[in-house]
C-alpha positions in Angstrom: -1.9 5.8 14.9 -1.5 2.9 12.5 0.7 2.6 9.0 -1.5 1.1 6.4 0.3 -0.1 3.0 -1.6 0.8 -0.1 -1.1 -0.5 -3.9 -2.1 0.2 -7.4 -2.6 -0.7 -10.9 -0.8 0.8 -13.6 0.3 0.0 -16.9 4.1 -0.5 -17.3 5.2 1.9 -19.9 8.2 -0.6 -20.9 5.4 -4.1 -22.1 2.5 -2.5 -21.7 1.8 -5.1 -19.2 -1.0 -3.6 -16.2 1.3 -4.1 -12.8 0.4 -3.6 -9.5 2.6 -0.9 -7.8 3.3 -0.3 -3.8 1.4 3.2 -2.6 2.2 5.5 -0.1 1.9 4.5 3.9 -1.5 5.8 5.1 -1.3 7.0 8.4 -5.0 6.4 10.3 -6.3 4.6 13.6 -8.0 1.7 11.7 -8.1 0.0 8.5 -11.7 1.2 7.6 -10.1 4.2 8.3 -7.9 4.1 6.0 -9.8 3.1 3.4 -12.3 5.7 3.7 -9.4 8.4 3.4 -8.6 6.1 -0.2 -11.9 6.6 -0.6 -12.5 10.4 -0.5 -8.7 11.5 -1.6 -7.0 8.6 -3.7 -9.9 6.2 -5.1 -6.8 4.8 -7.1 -5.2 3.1 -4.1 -6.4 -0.4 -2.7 -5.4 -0.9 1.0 -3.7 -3.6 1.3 -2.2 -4.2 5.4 -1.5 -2.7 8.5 2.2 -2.4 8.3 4.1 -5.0 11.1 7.6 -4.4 10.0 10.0 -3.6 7.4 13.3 -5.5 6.9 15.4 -4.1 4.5 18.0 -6.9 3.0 21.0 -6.4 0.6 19.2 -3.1 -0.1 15.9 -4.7 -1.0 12.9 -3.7 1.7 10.6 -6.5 2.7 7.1 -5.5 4.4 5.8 -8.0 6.8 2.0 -6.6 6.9 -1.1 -7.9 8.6 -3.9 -7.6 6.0 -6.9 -8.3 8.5 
């Protein structure tokens, strides 16, 4: 199984300002996959990468993604 990052839209309640936010990891064999479970259970998320790494630096994680 693969780790698929996932983002969203939402307004930020400080300026009003629509952001876009990091999801949850979906966990799923492909990337159609794993937009099809977005699909059916979280129509909010966007899929955005199959996740390659994470490097976490000074306490600030980086996501190196391949986004197909």
């Amino acid at each position: 199984m693969n780790l698929y990052l996932t983002e969203f839209l939402a307004k930020d309640l400080f300026d009003g300002e629509l952001k876009t936010y990091a999801g949850p990891r979906i966990e799923a064999p492909s990337f159609r996959m794993a937009e099809e479970y977005c699909s059916n259970f979280h129509p909010y998320l966007r899929v955005i990468g199959k996740l390659e790494a994470e490097i976490v630096d000074d306490g600030v994680i980086h996501y190196n993604f391949n986004d197909n």
